[in-house]
C-alpha atoms as a printed R data frame, in Angstrom:
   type eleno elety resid chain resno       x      y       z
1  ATOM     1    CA   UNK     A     1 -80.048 71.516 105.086
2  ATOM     2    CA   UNK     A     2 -76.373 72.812 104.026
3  ATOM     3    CA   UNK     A     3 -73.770 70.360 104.907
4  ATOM     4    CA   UNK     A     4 -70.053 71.802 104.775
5  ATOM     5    CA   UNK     A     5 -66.858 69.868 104.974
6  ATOM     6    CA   UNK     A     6 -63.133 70.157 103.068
7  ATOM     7    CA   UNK     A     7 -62.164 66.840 101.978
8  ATOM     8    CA   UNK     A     8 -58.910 66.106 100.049
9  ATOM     9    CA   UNK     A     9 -58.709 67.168  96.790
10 ATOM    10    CA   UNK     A    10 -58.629 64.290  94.690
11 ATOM    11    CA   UNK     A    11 -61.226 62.575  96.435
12 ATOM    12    CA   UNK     A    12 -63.105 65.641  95.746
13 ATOM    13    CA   UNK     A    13 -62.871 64.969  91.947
14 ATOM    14    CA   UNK     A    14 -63.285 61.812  92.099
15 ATOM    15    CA   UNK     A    15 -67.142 62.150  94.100
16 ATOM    16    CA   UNK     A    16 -67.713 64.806  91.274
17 ATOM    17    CA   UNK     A    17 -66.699 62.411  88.549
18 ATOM    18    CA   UNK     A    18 -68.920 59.860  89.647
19 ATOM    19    CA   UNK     A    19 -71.810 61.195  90.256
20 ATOM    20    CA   UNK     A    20 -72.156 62.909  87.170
21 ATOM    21    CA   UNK     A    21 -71.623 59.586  85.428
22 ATOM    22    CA   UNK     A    22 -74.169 57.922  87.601
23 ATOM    23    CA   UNK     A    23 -76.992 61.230  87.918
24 ATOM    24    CA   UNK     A    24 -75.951 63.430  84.762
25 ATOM    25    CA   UNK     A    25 -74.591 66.886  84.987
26 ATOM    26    CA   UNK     A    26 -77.706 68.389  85.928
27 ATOM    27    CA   UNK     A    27 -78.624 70.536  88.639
28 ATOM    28    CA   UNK     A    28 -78.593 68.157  92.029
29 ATOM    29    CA   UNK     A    29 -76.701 65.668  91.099
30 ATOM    30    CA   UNK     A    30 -74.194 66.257  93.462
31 ATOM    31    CA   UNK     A    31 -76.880 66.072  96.108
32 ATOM    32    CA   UNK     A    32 -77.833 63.418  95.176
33 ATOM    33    CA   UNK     A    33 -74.488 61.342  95.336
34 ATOM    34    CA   UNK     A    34 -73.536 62.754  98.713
35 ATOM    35    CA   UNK     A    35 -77.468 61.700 100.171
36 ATOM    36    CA   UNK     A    36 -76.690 58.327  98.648
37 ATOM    37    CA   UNK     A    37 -72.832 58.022  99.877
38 ATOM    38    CA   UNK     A    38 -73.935 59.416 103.456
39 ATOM    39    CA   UNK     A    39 -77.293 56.712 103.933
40 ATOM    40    CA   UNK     A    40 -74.670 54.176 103.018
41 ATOM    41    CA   UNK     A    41 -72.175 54.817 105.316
42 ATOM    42    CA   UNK     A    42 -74.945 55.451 108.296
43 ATOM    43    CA   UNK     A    43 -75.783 52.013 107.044
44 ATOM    44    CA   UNK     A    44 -72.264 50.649 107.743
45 ATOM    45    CA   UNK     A    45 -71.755 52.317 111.237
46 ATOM    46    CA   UNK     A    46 -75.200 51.170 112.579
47 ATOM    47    CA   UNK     A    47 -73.934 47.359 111.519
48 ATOM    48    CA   UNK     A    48 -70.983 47.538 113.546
49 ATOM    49    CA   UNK     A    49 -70.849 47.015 116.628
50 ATOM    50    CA   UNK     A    50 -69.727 49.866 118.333
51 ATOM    51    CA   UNK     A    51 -70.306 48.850 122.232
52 ATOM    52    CA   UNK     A    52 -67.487 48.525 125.118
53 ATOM    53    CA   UNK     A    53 -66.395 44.742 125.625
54 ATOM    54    CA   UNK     A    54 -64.680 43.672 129.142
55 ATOM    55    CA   UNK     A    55 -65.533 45.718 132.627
56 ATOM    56    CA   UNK     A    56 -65.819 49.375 132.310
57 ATOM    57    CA   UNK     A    57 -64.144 49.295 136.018
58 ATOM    58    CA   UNK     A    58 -61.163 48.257 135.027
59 ATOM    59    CA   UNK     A    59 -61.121 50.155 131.781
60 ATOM    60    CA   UNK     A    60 -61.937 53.567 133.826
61 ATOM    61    CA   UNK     A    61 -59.448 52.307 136.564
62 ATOM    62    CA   UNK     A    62 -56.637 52.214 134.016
63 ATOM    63    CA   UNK     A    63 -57.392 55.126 131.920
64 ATOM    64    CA   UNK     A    64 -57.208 57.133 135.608
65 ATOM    65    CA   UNK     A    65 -53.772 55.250 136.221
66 ATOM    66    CA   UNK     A    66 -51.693 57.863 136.486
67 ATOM    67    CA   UNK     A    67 -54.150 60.714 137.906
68 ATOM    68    CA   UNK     A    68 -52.677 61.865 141.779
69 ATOM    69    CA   UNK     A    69 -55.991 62.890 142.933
70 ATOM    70    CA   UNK     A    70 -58.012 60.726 145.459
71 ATOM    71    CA   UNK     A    71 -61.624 60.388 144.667
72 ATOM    72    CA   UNK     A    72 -62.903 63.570 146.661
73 ATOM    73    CA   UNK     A    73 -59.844 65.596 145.139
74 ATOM    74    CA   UNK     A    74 -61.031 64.540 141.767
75 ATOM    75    CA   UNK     A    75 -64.683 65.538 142.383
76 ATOM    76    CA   UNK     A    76 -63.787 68.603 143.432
77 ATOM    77    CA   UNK     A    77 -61.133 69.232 140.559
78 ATOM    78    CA   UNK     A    78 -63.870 68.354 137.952
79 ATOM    79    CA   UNK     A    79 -66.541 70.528 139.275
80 ATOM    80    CA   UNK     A    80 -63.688 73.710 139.110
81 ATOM    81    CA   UNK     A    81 -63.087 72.282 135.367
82 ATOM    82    CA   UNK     A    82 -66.938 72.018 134.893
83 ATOM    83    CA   UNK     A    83 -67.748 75.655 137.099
84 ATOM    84    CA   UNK     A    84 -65.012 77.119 134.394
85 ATOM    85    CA   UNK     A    85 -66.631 75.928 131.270
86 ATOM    86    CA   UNK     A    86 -70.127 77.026 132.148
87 ATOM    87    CA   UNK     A    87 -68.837 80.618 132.970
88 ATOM    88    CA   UNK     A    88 -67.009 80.906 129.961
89 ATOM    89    CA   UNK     A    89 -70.286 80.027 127.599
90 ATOM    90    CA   UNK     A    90 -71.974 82.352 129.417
91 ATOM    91    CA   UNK     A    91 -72.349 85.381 127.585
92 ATOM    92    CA   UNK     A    92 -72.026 88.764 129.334
């Protein structure tokens, strides 16, 4: 698999400096680094806990603070939004 990304500069040397100390300048070694730099982090991320503390009423109830809409008005006004989206990926 080909895995792209632009990352800053200097922290792009730096990756390229270290992994040819650690894997030597031969072919892969970059590879190699990355694989070993990505399981780590995936590591990391699966040891935090990442779940939603408190009740998710309340936290829905005050991220939709401010919205005007009654429940029915929303509904409706996310079925348009979701009606729109589908038409547009639809090719043709």
């Amino acid at each position: 698999m080909v895995l792209r990304a632009q990352v800053d500069e200097k922290l792009e040397r730096k990756f390229r400096e270290l992994a040819m100390r650690r894997f030597g300048f031969g072919k892969g070694a970059l590879s190699r680094a990355l694989e070993e730099a990505v399981i780590r982090w995936i590591s990391v991320v699966e040891g935090e806990k990442l779940g939603f503390e408190g009740d998710p009423v309340e936290a829905i109830d005050g991220l939709l603070s401010d919205v005007e809409l009654d429940a029915v008005e929303l509904q409706h006004e996310v079925n348009r939004l979701w009606i729109t989206k589908v038409h547009g990926d639809v090719p043709g």
